[in-house]
C-alpha positions in Angstrom: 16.9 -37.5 48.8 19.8 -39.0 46.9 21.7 -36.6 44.1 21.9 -38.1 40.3 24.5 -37.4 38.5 25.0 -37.1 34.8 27.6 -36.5 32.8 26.0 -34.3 29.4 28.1 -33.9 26.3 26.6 -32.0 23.6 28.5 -31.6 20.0 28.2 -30.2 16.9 29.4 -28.5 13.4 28.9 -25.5 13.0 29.2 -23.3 9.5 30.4 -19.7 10.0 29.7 -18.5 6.7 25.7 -19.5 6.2 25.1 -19.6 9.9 24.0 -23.3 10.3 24.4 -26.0 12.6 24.9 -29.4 11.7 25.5 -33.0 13.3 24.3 -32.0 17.0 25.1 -35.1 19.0 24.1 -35.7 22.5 26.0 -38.0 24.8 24.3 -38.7 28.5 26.9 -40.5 30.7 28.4 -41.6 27.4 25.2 -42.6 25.2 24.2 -41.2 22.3 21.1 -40.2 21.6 19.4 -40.7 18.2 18.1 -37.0 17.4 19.4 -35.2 14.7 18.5 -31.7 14.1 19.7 -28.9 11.6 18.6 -25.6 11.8 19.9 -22.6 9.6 19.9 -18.6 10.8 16.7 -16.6 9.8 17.5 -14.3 6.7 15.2 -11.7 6.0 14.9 -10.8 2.4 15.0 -6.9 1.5 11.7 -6.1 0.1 12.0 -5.4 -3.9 10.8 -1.8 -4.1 9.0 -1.6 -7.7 8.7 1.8 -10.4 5.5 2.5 -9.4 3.5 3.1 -6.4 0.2 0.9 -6.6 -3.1 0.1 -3.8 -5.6 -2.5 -5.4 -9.1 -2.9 -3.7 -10.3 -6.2 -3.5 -13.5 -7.5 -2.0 -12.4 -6.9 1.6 -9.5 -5.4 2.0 -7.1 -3.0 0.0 -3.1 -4.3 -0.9 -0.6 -2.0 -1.1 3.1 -2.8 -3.0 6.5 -2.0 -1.5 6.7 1.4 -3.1 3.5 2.7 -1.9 4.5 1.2 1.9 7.3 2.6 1.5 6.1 6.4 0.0 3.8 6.7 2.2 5.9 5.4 5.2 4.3 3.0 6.7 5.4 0.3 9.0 3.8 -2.7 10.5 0.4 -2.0 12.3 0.5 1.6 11.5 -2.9 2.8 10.9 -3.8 3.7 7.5 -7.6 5.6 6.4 -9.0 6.6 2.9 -10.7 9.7 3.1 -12.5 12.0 0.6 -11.4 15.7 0.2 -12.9 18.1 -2.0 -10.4 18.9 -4.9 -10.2 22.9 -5.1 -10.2 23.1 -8.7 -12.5 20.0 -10.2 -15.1 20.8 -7.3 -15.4 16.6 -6.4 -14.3 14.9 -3.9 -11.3 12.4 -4.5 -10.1 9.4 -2.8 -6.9 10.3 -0.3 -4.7 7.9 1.4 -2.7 8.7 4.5 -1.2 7.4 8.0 -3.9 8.1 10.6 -5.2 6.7 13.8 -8.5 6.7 13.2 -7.9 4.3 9.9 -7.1 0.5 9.7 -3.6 -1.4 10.6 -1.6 -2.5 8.0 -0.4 -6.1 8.0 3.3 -7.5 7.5 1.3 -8.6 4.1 0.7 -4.8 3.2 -2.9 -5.2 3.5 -5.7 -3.6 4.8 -9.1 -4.5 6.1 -11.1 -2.3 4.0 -15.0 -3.8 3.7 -18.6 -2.9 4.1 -20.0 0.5 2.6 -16.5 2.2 2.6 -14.9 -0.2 0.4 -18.5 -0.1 -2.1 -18.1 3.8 -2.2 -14.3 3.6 -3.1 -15.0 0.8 -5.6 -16.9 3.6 -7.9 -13.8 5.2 -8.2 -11.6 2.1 -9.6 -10.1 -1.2 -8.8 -6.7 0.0 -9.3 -4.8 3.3 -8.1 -1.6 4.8 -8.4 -0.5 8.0 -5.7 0.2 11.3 -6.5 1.4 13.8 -3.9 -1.8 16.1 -2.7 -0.7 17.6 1.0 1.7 17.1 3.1 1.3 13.6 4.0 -1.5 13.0 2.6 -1.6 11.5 -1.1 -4.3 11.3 -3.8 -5.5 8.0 -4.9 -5.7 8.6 -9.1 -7.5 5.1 -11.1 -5.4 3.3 -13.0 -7.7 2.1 -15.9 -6.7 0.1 -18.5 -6.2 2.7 -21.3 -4.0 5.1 -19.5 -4.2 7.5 -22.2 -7.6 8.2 -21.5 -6.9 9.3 -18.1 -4.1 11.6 -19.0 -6.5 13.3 -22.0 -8.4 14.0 -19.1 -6.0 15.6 -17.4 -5.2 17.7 -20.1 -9.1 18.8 -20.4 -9.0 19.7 -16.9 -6.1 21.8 -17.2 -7.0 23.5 -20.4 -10.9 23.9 -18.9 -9.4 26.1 -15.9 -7.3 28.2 -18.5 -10.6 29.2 -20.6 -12.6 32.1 -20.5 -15.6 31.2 -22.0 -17.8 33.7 -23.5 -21.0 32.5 -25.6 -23.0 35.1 -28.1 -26.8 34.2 -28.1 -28.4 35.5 -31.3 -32.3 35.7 -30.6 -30.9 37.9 -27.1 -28.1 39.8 -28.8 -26.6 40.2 -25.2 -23.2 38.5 -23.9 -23.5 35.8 -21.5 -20.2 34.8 -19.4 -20.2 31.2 -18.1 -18.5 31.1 -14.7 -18.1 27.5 -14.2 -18.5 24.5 -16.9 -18.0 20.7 -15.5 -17.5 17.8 -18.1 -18.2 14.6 -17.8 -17.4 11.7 -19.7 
């Protein structure tokens, strides 16, 4: 077996302050060849975290922005699950989001595969939700509708409905009657 041997030379330009290299040049025993290449270092953009933390169900999946990623610390393929807890004072069950292994991974896209019944049943409570703090962990998904003012009058009548004691006077019985619980609905 006879041994070849080359001569390589390999040159370039290369740009300290962006990270690129430029006019590569390869000789082999003192040819050039043609090739030209120029690549540039990878630069990962910061993501822009916005005011408000938002998750949006669409038809399969649910898309969550920077700020809710973020709040609710997710990374990359961490596992996220919507359950339904029964709120203490309304008596209903509300949507809650938080990290757990039994939910779906989260994609470098901030999305989640979220179809099927699951996403039908959430679908009755909105489109659009903002989070609000509920447990440790664990955060309430409240609809954004398009009239935020009527969500926050509800609020109110929540709040104010938990302060009352009601007490209604029936003429034809002449006795008091105490209400315990009264629910409202819209």
């Amino acid at each position: 077996m006879e041994k070849i041997n080359k001569q390589i030379t390999v040159t370039f330009e290369f740009n300290v302050e962006d990270g690129t290299v430029s006019k590569l040049k390869c000789f082999s025993d003192g040819v050039e060849s043609k090739k030209k290449t120029t690549t540039k270092a990878s630069t990962k953009a910061k993501p822009v975290l916005e005011d408000k933390a938002i998750v949006i169900l669409e038809t399969n999946k649910l898309v969550l922005n920077n700020r809710c990623v973020s709040d609710l610390g997710l990374v990359w393929e961490d596992r996220v699950a919507i359950k339904y807890e029964k709120h203490p004072k309304i008596k209903k069950l509300i949507p809650t989001i938080s990290k757990d292994e039994s939910g779906n991974k989260l994609s470098k896209t901030n999305t989640v595969q979220y179809r099927g019944n699951a996403n039908t049943i959430l679908a009755t409570y909105g489109s659009e939700f903002g989070l609000e703090v509920y447990k440790e962990d664990v955060w309430k998904l409240i609809p954004i509708s398009e009239n935020e003012t009527i969500v926050e009058e509800l609020e109110e009548i929540e709040e104010k409905a938990e302060e009352l004691d009601v007490t209604i006077l029936i003429d034809e019985q002449e006795e008091e009657i105490e209400i315990e619980e009264l629910q409202f609905k819209l």
